[in-house]
C-alpha positions as CSV (number, residue, x, y, z in Angstrom):
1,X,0.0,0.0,0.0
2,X,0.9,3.5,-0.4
3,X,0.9,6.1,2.2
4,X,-2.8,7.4,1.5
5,X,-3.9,3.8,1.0
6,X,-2.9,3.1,4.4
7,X,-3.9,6.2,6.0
8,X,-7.6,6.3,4.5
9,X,-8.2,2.7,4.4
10,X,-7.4,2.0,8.1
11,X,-10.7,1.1,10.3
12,X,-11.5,0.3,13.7
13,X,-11.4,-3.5,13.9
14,X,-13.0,-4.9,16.8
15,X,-14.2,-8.6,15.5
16,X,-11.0,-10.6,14.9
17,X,-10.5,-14.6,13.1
18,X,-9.6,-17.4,15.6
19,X,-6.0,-17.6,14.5
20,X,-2.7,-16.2,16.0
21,X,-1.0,-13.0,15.3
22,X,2.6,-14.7,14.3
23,X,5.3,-13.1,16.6
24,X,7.5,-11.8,13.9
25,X,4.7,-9.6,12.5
26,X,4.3,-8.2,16.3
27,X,7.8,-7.4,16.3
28,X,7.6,-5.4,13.0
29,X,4.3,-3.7,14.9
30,X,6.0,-2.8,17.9
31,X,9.6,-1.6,15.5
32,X,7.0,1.0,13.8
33,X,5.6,2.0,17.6
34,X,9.5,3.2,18.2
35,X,9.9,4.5,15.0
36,X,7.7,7.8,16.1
37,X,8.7,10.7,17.2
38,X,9.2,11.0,21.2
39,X,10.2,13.8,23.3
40,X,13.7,14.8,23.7
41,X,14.2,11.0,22.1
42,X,13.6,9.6,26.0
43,X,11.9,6.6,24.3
44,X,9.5,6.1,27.3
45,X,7.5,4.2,26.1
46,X,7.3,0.3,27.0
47,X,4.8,-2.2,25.1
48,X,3.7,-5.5,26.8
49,X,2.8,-7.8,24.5
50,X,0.1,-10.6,25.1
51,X,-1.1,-13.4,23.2
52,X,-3.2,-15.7,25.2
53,X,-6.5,-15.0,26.9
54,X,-5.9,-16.3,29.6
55,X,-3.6,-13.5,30.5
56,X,-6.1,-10.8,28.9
57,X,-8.4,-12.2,31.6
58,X,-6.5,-12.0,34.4
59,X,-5.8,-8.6,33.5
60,X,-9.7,-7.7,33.2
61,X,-10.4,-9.2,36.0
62,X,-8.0,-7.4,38.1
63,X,-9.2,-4.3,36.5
64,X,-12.8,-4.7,36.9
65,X,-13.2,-3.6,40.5
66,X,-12.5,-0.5,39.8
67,X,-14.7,-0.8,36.4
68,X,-18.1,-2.1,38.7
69,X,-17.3,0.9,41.6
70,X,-17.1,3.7,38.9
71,X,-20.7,2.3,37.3
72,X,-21.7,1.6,41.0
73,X,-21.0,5.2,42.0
74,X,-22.8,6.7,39.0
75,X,-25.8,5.2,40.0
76,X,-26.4,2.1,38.5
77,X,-27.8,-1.1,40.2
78,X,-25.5,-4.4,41.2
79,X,-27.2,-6.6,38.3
80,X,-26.6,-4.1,35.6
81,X,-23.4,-3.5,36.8
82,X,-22.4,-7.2,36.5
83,X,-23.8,-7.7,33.5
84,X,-21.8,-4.8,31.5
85,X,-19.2,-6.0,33.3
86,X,-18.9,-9.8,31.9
87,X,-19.5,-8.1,28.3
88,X,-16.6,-6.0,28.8
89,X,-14.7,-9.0,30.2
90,X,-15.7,-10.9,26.5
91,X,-15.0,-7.9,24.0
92,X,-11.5,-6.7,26.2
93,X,-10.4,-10.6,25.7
94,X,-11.6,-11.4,22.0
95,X,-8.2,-10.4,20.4
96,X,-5.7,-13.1,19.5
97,X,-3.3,-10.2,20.6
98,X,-3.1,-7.4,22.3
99,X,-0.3,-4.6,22.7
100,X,-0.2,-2.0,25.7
101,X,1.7,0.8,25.3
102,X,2.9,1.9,28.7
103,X,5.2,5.2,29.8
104,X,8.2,4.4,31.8
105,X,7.6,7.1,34.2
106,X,11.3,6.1,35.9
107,X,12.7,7.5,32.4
108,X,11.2,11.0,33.4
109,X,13.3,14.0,35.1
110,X,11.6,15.6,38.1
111,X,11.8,19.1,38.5
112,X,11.5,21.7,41.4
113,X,8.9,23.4,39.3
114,X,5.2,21.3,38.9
115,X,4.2,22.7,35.5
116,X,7.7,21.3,34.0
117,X,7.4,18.0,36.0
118,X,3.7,17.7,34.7
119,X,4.8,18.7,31.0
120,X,7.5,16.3,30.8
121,X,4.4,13.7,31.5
122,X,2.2,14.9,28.8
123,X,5.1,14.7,26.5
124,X,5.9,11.2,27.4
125,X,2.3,10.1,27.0
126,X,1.9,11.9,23.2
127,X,5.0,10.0,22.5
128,X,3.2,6.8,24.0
129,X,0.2,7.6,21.8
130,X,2.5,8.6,18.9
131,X,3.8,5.3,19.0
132,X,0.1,3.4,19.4
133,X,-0.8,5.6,16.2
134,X,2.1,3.6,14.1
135,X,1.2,0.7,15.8
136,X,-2.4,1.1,14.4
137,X,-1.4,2.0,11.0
138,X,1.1,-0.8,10.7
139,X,-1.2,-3.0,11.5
140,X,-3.1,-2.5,8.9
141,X,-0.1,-2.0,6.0
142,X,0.2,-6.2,7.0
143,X,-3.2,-7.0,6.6
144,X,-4.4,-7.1,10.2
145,X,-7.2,-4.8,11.9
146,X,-6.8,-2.9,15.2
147,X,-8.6,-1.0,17.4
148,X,-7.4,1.8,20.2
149,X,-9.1,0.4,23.7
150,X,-8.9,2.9,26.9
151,X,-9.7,0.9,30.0
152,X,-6.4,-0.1,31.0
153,X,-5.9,4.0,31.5
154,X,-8.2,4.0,34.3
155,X,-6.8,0.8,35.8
156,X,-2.8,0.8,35.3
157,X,-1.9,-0.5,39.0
158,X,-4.0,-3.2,38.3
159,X,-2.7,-4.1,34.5
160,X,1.2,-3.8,36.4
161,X,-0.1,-6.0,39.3
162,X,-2.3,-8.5,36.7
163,X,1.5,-8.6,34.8
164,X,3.9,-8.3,37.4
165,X,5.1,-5.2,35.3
166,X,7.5,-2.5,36.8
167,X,5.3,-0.1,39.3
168,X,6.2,3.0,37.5
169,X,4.9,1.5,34.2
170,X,1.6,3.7,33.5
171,X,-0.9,1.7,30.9
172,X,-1.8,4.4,28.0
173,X,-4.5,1.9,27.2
174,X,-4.3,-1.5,25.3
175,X,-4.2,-1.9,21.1
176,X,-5.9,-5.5,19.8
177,X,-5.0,-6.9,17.1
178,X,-5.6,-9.6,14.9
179,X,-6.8,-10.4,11.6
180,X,-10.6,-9.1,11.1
181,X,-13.0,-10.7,10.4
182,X,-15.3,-7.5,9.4
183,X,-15.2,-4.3,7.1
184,X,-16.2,-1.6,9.4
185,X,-17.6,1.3,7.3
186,X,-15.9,4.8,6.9
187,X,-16.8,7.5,9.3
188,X,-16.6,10.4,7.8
189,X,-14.3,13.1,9.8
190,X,-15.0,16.8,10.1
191,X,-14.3,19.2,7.3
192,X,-11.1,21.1,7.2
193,X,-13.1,24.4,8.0
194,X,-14.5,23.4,11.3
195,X,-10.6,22.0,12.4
196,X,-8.3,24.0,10.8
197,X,-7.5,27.7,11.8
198,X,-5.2,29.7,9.2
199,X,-3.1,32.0,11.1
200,X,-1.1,33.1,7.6
């Protein structure tokens, strides 16, 4: 594919075959995730890589406390609660693969001065999602479908604890992938006029 091909004809894939992502084809995923640009080239960014679903599960299940309390807390009965909570556990573990880009917060400087301490951590997590964004796009240059999942955001103690990750790892959320099995339609994206302001 060429570089609009790839661009305009990548979807959000959320309904994947029943056959393995091969690990070589990972690796060339996770090469393009460190071939974006990062801020002043720290490289922050870690990617945990997992393939069976046993291991997704684990890592919903540690996350879902938190996931029933939030829907608890905004007013929602036990039985509803448990119910979106086992469909979550079946779409969050449906991928033959799944990538998590995480920020190394260790590989940060701490300042004196909050505002510089707090934009050296929104740096690091645009790199992060820099990073997912090639990850995405490569995905789908090798025939595969992807799709950008948040949850692990609101959870990362939980993904570190369900993966015995490094504490100062910090999940930016969790990429599946496999090899789709549907053709999600376009959705058309704003015009230029309502997103682009000409200065000059």
């Amino acid at each position: 594919m060429d570089f609009w091909e790839v661009l305009e004809g990548r979807r959000s894939v959320r309904m994947f075959e029943n056959r393995p992502v091969e690990r070589e084809l990972i690796k060339k995923l996770i090469k393009a995730g460190t071939m974006a640009p990062n801020a002043h080239n720290r490289q922050s960014w870690r990617f945990v890589v997992v393939t069976e679903k046993e291991d997704l599960t684990r890592m919903v299940l540690a996350m879902q406390p938190k996931y029933k309390q939030a829907l608890l807390n905004s007013g929602m009965f036990q039985n509803q609660v448990d119910e979106l909570a086992e469909k979550r556990k079946a779409r969050l573990t449906s991928a033959p693969a799944a990538i998590l880009p995480c920020v190394a917060k260790g590989d940060l400087p701490s300042y004196g001065d909050d505002e510089r301490t707090e934009g050296e951590w929104m740096m690091a997590v645009q790199s992060a999602a820099l990073a997912a964004g090639n990850i995405l796009l490569a995905a789908h240059a090798f025939g595969l479908g992807g799709v950008w999942i948040c949850a692990p955001m609101f959870a990362p103690a939980a993904v570190c604890e369900a993966f015995d990750l490094p504490a100062d790892w910090v999940a930016q959320g969790m990429l599946m992938i496999g090899y789709p099995a549907e053709e999600p339609e376009f959705r058309e994206r704003k015009p230029m006029k309502e997103v682009v302001h000409w200065v000059s």
